[in-house]
C-alpha positions as CSV (number, residue, x, y, z in Angstrom):
1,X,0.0,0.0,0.0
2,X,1.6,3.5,-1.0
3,X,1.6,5.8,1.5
4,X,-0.1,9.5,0.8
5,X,1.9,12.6,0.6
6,X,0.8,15.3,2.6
7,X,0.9,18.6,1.9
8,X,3.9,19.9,3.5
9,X,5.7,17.1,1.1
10,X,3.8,17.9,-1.8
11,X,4.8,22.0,-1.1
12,X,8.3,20.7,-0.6
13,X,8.1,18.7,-3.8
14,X,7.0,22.1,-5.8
15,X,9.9,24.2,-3.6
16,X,12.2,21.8,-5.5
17,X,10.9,22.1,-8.9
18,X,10.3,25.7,-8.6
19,X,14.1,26.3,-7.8
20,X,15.2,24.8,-11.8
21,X,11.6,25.9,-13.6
22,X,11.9,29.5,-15.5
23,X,8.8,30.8,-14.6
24,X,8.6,34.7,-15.0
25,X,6.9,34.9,-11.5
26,X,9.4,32.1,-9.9
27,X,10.5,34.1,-7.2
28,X,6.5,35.1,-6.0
29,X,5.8,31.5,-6.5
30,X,8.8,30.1,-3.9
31,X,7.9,33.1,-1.3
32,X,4.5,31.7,-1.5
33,X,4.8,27.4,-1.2
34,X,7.1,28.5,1.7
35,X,5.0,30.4,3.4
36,X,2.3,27.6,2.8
37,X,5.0,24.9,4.3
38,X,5.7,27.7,7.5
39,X,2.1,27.9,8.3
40,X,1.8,24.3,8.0
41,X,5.0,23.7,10.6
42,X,2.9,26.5,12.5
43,X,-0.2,24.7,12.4
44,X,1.5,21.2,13.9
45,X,3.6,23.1,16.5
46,X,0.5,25.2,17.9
47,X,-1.9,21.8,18.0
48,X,1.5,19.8,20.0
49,X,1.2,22.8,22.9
50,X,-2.8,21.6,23.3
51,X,-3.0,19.2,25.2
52,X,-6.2,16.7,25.1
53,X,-7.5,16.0,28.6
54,X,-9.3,12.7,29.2
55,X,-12.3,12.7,30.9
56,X,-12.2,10.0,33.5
57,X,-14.6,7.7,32.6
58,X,-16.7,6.7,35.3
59,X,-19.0,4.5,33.2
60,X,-15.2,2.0,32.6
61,X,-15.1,2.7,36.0
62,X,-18.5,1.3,37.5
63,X,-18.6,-1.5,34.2
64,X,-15.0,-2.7,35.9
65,X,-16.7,-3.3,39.2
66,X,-19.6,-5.1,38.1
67,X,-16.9,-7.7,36.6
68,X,-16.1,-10.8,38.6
69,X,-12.8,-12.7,39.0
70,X,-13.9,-16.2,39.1
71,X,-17.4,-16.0,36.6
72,X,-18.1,-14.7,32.8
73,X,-21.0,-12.3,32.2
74,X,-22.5,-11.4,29.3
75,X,-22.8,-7.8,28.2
76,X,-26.8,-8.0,28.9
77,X,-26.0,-9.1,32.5
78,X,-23.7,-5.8,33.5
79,X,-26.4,-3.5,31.6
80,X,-29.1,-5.3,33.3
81,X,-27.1,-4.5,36.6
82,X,-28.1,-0.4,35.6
83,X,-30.8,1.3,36.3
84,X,-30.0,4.2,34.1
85,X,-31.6,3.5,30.4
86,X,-28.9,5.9,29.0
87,X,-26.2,3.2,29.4
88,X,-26.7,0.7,26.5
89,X,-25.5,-2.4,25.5
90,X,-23.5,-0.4,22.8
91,X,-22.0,1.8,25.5
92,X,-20.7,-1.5,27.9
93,X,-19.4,-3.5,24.9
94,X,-16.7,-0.5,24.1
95,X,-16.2,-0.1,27.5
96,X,-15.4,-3.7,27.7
97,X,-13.3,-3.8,25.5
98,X,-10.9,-0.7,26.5
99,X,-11.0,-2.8,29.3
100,X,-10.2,-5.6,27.3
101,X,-6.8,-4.1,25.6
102,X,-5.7,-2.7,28.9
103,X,-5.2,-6.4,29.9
104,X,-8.3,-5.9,33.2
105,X,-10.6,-8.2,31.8
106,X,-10.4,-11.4,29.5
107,X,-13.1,-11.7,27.0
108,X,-14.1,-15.4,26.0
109,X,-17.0,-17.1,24.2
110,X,-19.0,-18.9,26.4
111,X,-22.1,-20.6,26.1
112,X,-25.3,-20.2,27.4
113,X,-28.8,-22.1,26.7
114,X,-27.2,-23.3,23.1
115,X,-26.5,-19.6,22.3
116,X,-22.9,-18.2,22.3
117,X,-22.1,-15.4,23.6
118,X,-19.0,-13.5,24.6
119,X,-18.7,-13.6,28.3
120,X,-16.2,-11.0,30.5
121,X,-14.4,-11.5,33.7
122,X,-11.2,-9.9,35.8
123,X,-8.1,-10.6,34.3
């Protein structure tokens, strides 16, 4: 798979050319694709000094307490253990399995009255 040039290449690329082309407005051309590749370098060094700030997510948080160390449950079961009809079976699943990738919980097909079913528990 070839990877995409982005723009700051692709201005490079024109820098490059525009240095051995003989166009009568050459010079305006190179002040301008460097300007394009400073405000670029701008752009990226102004997003670096943002800083995203997680939310803690209570949700993961409340899901990883409903999980058990010894038994599997099902995704139904932990939404079942909410009251709250906001938090879906949509909304535990990815929760699960953030939890899943951070190595907390083990996730493993099970089987329950002839249906399968992914079942989670404490790593």
């Amino acid at each position: 798979m070839e990877k995409k040039m982005t723009k700051k290449e692709m201005f490079g690329l024109l820098l490059g050319l525009l240095e051995t082309a003989e166009v009568a407005e050459r010079d305006e051309l190179k002040n301008f694709v460097a300007h394009e590749i400073e405000m670029i370098d701008n752009k990226a060094a102004k997003a670096k000094t943002y800083k995203r700030k997680k939310t803690a997510d209570v949700l993961k948080e409340q899901i990883y307490t409903k999980l058990d160390v010894l038994e599997f449950r099902t995704i139904h079961d932990i939404v079942s253990d909410f009251d709250n009809a906001d938090i879906t079976a949509a909304k535990v699943s990815a929760r699960l399995s953030s939890l899943v990738k951070e190595g907390l919980a083990i996730k493993e097909e099970i089987k329950i009255e002839n249906r399968k079913l992914m079942g989670y528990k404490l790593a």
